[in-house]
N, C-alpha and C positions, 0 to 999 in steps of 0.2 A: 882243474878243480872239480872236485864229483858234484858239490851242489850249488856252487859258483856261478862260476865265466867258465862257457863252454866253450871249445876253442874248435872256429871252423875254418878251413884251408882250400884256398882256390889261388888259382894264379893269375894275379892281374898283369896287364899292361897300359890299360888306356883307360881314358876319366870320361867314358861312357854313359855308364850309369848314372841319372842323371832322375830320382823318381817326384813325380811331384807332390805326393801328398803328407812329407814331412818339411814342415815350414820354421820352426821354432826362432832357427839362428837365422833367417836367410831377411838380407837389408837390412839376416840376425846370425886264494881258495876263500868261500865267506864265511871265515873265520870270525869267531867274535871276543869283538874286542869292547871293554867298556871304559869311557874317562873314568877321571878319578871324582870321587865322591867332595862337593863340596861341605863346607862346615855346615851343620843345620842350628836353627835358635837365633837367640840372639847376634849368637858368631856372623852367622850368613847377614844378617841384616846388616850389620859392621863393615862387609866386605866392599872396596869402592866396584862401580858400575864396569869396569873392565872386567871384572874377575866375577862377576854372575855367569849362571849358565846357562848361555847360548839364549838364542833369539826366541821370542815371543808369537804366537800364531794361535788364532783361533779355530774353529770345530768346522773340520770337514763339514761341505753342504749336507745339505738331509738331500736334496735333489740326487745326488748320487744313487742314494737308494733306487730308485727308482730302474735302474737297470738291472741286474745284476750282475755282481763282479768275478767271477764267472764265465759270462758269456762275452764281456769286452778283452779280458785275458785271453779266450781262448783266440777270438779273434786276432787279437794283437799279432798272439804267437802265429797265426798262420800267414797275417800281413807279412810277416817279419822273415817267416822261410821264404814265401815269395819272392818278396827285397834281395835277399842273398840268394838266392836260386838265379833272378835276373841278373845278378852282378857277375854271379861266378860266372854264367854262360855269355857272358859280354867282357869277362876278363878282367873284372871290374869293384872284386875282392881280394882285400889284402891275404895274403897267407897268415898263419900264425905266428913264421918266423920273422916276419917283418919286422921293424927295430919300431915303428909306430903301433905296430897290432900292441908290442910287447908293453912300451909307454902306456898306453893305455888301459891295460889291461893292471898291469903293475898300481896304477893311481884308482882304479877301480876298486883294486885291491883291498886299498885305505877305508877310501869311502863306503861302501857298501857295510862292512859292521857295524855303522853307525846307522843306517838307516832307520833304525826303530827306535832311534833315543826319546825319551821320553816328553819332553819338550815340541818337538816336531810333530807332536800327534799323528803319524802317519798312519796308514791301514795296515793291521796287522798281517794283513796277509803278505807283505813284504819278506816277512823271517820266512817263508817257504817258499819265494820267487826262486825259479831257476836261471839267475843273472847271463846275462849274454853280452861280450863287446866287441864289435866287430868294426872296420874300417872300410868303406868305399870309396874308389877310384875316380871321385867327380871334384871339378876345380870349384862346386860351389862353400860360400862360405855357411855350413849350417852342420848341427848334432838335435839327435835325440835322444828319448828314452819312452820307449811305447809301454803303455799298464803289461802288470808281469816282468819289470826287470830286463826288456830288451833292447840293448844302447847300439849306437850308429855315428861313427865320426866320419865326416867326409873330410877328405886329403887336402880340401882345396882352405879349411877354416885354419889346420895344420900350419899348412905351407903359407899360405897368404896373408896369415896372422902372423906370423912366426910364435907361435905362443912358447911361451914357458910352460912348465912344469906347474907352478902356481895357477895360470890360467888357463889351463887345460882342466886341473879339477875346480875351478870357478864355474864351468861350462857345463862338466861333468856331474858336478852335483848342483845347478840349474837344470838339470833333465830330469836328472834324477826324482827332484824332487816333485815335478811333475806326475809322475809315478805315483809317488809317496802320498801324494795328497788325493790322487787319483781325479785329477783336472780334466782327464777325459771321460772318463766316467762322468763325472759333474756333468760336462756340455753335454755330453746325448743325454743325458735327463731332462738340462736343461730345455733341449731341442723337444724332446718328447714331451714333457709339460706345455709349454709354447705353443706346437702343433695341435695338442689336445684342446689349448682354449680356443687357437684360432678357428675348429672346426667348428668346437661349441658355439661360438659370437658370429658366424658368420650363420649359422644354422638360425638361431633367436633373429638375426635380424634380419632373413632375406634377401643376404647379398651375393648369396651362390659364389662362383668361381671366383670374379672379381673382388669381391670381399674379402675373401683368402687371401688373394692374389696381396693387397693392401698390407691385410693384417699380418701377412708373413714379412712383408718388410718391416713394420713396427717390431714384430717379436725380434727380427735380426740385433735391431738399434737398441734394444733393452736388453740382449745380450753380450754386448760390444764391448760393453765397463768391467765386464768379469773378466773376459780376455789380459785387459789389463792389470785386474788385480789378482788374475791366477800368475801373470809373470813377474808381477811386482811382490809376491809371494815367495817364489820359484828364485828369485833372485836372494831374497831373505833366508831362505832357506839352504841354499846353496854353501853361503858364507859360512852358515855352522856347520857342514858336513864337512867343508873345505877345512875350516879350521881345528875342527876336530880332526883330521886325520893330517894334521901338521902339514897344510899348507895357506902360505899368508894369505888373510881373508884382504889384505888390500889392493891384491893381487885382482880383485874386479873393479878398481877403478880404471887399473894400466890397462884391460881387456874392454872395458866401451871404450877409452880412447882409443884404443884402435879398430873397435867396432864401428863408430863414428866414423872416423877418419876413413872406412873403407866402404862407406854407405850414404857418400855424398849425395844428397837429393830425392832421401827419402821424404816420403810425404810427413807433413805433419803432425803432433802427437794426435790433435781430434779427430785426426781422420785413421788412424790406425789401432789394431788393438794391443799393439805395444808400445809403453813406455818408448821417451826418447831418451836417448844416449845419458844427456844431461839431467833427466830427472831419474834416471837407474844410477846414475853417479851419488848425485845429492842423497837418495832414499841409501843407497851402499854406503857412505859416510858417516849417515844417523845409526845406523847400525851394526858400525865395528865396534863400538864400545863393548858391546853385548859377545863378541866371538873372541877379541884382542886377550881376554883373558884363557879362554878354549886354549887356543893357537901359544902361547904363552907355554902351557902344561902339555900340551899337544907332543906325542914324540914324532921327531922328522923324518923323512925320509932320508934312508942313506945313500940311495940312489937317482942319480940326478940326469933325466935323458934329456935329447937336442930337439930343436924343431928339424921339420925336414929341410933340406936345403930349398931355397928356391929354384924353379925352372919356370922352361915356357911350358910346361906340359907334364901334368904330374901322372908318371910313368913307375909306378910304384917296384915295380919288378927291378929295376934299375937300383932301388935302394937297397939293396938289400948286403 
């Protein structure tokens, strides 16, 4: 795809690659296409609650501002060749012909021309992202999608989950939307506002290093609840990407049961900045109304891929 999914090829064998500072999942051509127009007037107001369109979200932070978008893109994109530079040289990126590169890329497909649907309020600078999906050779269970359209599945969410087709693009467009809403973006503002008052406050009140020291654990703890409602968002949003490119938005219930079920003994909701299982289910339930109609109108895929088989050892080259 020239302004797509660019497609990069290395030859894996072993689930090395292993990076740590994509955390999302873990204990977790762009073609455009537009739905069909609903009734507007009086009609639309007639229309029952399945048949609205698509889910409801409010106005990106103004703290975003505060970086520019820009300089967190460029960065993304250079994290991001790093990531695949590390993988390729550890053997530890899928080829392009892989039969998962191709699933994913194939359901990326869907999703991505909706990315700027109107409803989503997402940054416009999405229509001109140069989308990326690529797979690496690690048994752990996580995806993302870095600002600029750069997605990343490891083998191990794949295989481990055995997901479907349906919750693959549940996951896929939970990253996505991360992107879209530009959540990272948010947090380094966030971060960089934080930092800025803790200097101020410690400055006025003469409490040098220690003081900081303090005040930057309060700012952590005041930025904890957004964590949660950037994924309790991302989750939201997902569903109507999902649905919109004709895959069942119910399809994220059956994927925290088995996110749950394979994250026994994670801590807490109050101790974490993600939603738990059970309350990403309930919040997923309140919110199919809103997509059940999308998915309804939605055209399907005609093509249907498998999860990967399972092993002891996910040996990608093997699959092929």
């Amino acid at each position: 795809m020239t302004s797509a999914l660019t497609v990069c090829a290395a030859l894996p064998t072993t689930a090395l690659f292993l990076p740590s500072h994509c955390t999302c999942w873990c204990a977790q051509p762009r073609r455009r296409l537009f739905s069909a127009a609903l009734l507007a007037g009086a009609g639309a107001l007639a229309l029952p609650a399945w048949a609205r369109d698509g889910v409801s979200v409010g106005e990106r932070s103004a703290l975003s501002s505060l970086v520019p978008a820009e300089q967190i893109e460029a960065q993304a994109a250079q994290q991001y060749r790093e990531l695949l530079q590390q993988a390729a040289q550890q053997r530890a990126l899928a080829p392009a012909n892989h039969p998962q590169v191709v699933r994913l890329r194939a359901i990326a497909e869907r999703l991505i021309p909706f990315a700027n649907t109107p409803n989503l309020k997402s940054t416009p600078r999405a229509a001109r992202w140069n989308w990326e999906v690529n797979l690496l050779g690690s048994p752990q269970i996580n995806a993302f999608c870095m600002p600029g359209g750069k997605i990343a599945f490891y083998y191990g969410i794949l295989e481990k989950l055995r997901l479907n087709d349906d919750e693959v693009a549940m996951v896929m467009g939970h990253e996505i939307a991360h992107a879209l809403r530009e959540h990272a973006r948010e947090r380094v503002g966030k971060t960089t506002a934080t930092r800025g008052a803790i200097e101020i406050g410690s400055a006025l009140l003469g409490l040098g290093t220690l003081g900081r020291t303090v005040a930057g654990g309060v700012g952590n703890l005041l930025t904890l609840k957004f964590g949660r409602d950037d994924e309790s968002e991302a989750d939201k949003i997902g569903l109507d990407l999902s649905a919109r490119a004709g895959y069942n938005p119910h399809a994220g219930i059956s994927l925290w049961e088995k996110m749950a079920a394979a994250n026994k003994g994670a801590p807490p909701q109050w101790l974490s900045t993600h939603p738990t299982g059970n309350t990403r289910i309930k919040d997923i339930n309140a919110n199919l109304p809103d997509v059940e109609g999308l998915y309804a109108r939605a055209d399907k895929p005609a093509q249907h891929f498998q999860a990967p088989a399972l092993k002891a050892r996910p040996a990608l080259a093997e699959d092929n």
